[in-house]
C-alpha positions as CSV (number, residue, x, y, z in Angstrom):
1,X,67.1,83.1,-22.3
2,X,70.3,83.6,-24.1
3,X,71.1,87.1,-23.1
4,X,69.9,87.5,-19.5
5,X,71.6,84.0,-18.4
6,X,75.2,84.9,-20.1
7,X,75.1,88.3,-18.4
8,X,74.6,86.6,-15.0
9,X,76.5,83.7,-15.7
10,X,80.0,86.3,-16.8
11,X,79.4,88.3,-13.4
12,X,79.0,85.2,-11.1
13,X,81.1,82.5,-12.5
14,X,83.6,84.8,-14.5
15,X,83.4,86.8,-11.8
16,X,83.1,89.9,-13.9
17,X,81.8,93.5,-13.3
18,X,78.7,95.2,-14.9
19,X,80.5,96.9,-17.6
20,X,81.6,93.4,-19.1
21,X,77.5,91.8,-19.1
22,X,76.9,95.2,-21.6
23,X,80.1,94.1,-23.7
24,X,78.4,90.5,-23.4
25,X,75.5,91.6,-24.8
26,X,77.1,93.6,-27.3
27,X,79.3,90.6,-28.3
28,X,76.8,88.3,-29.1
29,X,74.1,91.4,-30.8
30,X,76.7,93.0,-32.8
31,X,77.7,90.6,-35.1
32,X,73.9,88.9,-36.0
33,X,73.4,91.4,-39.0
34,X,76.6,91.3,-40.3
35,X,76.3,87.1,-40.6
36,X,73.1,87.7,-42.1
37,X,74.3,90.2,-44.6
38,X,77.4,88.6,-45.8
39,X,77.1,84.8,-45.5
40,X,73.5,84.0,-45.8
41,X,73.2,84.3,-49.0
42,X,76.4,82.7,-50.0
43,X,75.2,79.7,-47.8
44,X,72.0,79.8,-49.1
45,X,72.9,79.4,-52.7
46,X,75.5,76.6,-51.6
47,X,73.1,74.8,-49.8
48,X,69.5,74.0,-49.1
49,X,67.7,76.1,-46.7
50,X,67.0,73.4,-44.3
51,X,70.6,72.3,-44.5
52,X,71.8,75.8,-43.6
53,X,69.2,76.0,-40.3
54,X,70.2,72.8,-39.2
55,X,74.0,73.6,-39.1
56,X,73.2,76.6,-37.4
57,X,71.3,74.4,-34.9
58,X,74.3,72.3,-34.4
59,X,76.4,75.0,-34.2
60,X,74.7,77.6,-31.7
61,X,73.8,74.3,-29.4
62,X,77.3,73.0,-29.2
63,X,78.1,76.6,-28.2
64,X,75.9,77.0,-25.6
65,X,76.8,73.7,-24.2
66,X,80.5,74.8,-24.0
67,X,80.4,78.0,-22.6
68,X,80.0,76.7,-19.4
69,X,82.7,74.1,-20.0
70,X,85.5,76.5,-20.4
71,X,86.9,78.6,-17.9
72,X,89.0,80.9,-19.4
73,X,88.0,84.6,-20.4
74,X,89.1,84.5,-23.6
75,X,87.4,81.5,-24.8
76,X,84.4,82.2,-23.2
77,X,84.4,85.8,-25.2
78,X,85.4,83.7,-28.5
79,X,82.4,81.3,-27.9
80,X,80.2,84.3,-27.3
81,X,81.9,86.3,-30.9
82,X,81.0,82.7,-32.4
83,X,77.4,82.2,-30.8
84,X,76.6,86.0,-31.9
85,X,77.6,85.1,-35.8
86,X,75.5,81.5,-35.8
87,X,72.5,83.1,-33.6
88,X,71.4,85.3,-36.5
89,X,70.4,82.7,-38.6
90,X,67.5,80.6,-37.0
91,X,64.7,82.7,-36.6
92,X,64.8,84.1,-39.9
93,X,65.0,80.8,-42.1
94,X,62.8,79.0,-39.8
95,X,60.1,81.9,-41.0
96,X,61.5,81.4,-44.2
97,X,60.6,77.6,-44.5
98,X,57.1,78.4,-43.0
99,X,56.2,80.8,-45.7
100,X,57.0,79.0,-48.6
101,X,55.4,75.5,-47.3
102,X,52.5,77.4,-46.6
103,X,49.9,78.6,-49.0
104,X,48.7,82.0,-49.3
105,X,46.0,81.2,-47.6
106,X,47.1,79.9,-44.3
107,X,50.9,81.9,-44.4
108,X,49.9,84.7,-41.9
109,X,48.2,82.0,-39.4
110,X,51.2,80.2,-39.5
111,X,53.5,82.7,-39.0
112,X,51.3,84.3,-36.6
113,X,51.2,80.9,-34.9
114,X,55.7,80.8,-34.7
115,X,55.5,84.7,-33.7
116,X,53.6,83.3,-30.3
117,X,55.3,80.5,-29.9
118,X,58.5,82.8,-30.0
119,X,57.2,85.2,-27.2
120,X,55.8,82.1,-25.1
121,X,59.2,80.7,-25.2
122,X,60.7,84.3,-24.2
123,X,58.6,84.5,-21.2
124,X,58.7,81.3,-20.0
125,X,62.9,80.9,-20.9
126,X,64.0,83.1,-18.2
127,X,61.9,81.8,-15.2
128,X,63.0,78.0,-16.3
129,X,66.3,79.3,-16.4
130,X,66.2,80.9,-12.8
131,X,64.9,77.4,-11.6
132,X,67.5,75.2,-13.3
133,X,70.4,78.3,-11.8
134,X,68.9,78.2,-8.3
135,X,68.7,74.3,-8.4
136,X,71.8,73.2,-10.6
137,X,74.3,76.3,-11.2
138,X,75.0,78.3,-13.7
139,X,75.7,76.0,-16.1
140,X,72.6,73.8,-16.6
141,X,70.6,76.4,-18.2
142,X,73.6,76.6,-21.2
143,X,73.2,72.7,-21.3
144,X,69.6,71.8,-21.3
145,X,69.2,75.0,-24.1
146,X,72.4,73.4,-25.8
147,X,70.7,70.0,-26.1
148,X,66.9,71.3,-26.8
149,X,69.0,73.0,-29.9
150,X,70.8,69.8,-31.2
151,X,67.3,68.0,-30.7
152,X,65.1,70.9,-32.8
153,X,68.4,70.8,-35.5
154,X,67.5,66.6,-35.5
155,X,63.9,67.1,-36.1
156,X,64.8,70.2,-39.0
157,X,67.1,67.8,-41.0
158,X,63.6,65.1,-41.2
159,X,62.4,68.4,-43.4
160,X,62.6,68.5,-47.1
161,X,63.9,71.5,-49.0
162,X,60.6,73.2,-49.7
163,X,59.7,73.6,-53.6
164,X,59.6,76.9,-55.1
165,X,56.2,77.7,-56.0
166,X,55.6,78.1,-60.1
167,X,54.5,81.5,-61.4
């Protein structure tokens, strides 16, 4: 949902040509491996794995929630520099948690099982998202995504740090 909606929502409400939805995309692509390169890890060891997705939660919905809010060009492509950095994080600790609080036995199923959900959710996003645009404006997709996020990040921090396994 992320991508497609900001691309629309800079050429509509930004009123912005088609060279800047590219740079959109770029802006928010670009710097997901560099965050997870360079600051995972020093988060990781600073914090507990759970802690670390549920900022990231916090942080990527209250981004989405103001990117409508602001109507300036610059903030909106800070917010978008900022939403790229903290957008690289959930997908890979999420699969993180669910291998190591699942056994060897059941790990592919449930990772299997997160996979789908992840490709349900990228089908469905952008049709929901044309609704709420057609019926609300451009801006309600941003919030109800924004709040879905700060919910998930309430129901992560209910999760304990998983144990590392013995050898």
């Amino acid at each position: 949902m992320p991508r497609a909606v900001i691309i629309i929502f800079s050429q509509k409400e930004r009123r912005l040509n088609s060279c800047y939805g590219g740079k959109v995309t770029n802006a928010i692509e670009r710097p997901c491996p560099l965050s997870q390169v360079f600051a995972l890890e020093p988060l990781r060891k600073r914090f507990s794995i759970v802690n670390v997705l549920v900022g990231a939660l916090v942080a990527r919905g209250i981004l989405f929630m103001l990117m409508p809010a602001l109507p300036n060009i610059v903030a909106f492509s800070v917010l978008l520099g900022l939403f790229g950095l903290v957008n690289a994080f959930p997908m890979p600790l999420i699969d993180s948690i669910l291998s190591t609080r699942s056994n060897q036995r059941e790990q592919g199923e449930v990772l299997g099982l997160n996979a789908s959900y992840l490709s349900m959710s990228n089908a469905i996003g952008p049709a929901v998202s044309g609704l709420l645009v057609t019926a609300f404006g451009y801006a309600m997709p941003f919030w109800v995504a924004g709040a879905l996020t700060v919910m998930i990040a309430g129901f992560a921090i209910t999760l304990k740090t998983p144990e590392p396994e013995a050898s």
